[in-house]
C-alpha positions in Angstrom: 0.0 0.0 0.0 2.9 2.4 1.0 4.4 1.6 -2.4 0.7 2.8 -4.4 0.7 5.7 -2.5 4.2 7.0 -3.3 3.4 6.0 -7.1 0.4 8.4 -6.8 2.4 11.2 -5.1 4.9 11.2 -7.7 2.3 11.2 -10.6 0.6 14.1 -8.9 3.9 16.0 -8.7 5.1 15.0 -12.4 1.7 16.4 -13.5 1.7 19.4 -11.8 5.0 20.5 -13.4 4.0 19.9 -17.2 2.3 21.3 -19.4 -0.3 24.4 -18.8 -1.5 23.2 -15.8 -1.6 26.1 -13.5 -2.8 24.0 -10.4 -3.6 20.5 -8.9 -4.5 18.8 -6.0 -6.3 15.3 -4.6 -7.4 15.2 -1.6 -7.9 11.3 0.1 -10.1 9.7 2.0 -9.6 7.2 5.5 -10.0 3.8 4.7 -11.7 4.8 0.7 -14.8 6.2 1.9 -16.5 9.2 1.0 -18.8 10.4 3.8 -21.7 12.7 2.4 -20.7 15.2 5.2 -16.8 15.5 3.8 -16.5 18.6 2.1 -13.1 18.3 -0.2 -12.2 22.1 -0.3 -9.0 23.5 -2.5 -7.6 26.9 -2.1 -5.8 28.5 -5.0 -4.8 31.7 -6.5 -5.3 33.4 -10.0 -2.8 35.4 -11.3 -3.3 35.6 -15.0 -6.4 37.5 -15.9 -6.4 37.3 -19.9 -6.5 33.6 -19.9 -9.5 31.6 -19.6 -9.1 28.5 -17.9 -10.5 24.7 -17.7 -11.4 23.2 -14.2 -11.6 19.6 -14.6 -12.3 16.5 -12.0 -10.7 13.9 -10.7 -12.1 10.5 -9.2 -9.4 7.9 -7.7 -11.7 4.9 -7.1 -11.2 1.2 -6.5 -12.8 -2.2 -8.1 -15.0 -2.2 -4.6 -16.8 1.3 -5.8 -20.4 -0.4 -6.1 -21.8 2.4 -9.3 -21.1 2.6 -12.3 -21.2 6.5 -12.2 -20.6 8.8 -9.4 -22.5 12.4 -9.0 -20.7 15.3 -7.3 -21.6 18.8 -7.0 -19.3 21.7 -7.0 -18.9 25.0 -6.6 -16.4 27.8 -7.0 -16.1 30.7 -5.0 -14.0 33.8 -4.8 -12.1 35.0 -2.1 -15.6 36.8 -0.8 -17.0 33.9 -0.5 -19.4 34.6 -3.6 -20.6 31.3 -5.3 -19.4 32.5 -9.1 -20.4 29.1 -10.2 -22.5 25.7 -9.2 -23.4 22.8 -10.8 -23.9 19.1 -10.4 -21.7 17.0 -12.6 -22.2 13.5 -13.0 -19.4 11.1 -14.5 -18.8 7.3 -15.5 -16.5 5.2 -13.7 -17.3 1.7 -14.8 -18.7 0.7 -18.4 -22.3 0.4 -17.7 -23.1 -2.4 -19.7 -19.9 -4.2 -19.0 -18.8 -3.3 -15.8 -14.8 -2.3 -17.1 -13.4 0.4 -15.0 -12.9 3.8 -17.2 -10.2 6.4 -16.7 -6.2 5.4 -16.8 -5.0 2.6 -14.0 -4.2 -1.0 -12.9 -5.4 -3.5 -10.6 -8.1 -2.4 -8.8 -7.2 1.4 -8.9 -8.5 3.8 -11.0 -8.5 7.4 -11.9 -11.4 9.1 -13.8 -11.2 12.4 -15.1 -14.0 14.8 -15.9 -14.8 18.7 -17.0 -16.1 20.5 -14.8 -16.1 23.9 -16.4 -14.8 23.8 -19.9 -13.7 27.6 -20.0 -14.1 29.9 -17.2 -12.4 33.7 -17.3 -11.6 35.1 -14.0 -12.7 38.7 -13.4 -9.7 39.4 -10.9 -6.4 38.0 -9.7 -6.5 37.0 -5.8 -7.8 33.7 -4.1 -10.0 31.0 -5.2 -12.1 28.4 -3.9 -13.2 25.0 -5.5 -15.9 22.7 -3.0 -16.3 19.2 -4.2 -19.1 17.0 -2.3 -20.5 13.5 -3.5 -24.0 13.7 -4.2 -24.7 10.1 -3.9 -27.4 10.4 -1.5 -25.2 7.8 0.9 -24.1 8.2 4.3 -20.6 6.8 3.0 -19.5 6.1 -0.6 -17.3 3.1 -0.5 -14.3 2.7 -2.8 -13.6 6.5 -3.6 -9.7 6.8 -2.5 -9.5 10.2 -3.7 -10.5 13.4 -5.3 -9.2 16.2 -6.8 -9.1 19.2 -9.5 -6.9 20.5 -12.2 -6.8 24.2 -13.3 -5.5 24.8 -16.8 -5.0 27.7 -19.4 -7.3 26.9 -22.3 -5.5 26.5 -25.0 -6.1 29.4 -27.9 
């Protein structure tokens, strides 16, 4: 286990560092579980104004994660604590007719990724908020690992 979780640190870390990602970040989950109370909140800043950007999301789930889709709602905030945008975004995880786990992985690990705003330009530079939450309608969602976000420059 120690060995999977290093593996996915250093993926995160390559990733971060290439291309025009301008942030990432995963946040996990005690013993895979996703309690419908667990907010995953990510802070980050905007510097660039005359970019628009891509916010997409990430799902890290396991062979034991009982759907075939997941829904999550997010929302974005700025550094008021405005709600600039909210939606509820549902994505596949497993084929539903066949049951094959989606996304890029091994094993019984897996990591989905989804758009969650396809272009977005910020009105000012300062401090951002992302809130992820699943909306599963389940105390706990079993075999969610992880979560997470990327923020890229769309590219013109």
């Amino acid at each position: 286990m120690k060995t999977k979780g290093l593996l996915f640190f250093l993926l995160v870390v390559i990733c971060a560092c290439s291309g025009t990602n301008e942030y990432e970040e995963f946040k996990t989950f005690k013993n895979q579980n996703w309690p419908l109370d667990s907010l995953a909140v990510f802070d980050f800043a905007v510097e660039n104004i005359d970019d628009s950007y891509r916010i997409d999301g990430y799902i890290r789930n396991t062979l034991d994660y009982p759907y075939y889709n997941i829904y999550m709602q997010y929302e974005l905030l700025d550094e008021e604590g405005l709600i600039l945008r909210s939606s509820l975004k549902e994505s596949d995880l497993m084929d539903a007719k066949t049951g094959k786990p989606l996304g890029s992985g091994s094993g019984s690990v897996f990591d989905v990724t989804f758009p969650l705003i396809e272009s977005y330009k910020f009105d000012k530079e300062g401090n951002y908020q992302l809130k992820l939450r699943q909306y599963m309608r389940l105390d706990t969602l079993f075999g969610i690992q992880a979560v997470g976000f990327k923020l890229a420059k769309v590219q013109k």
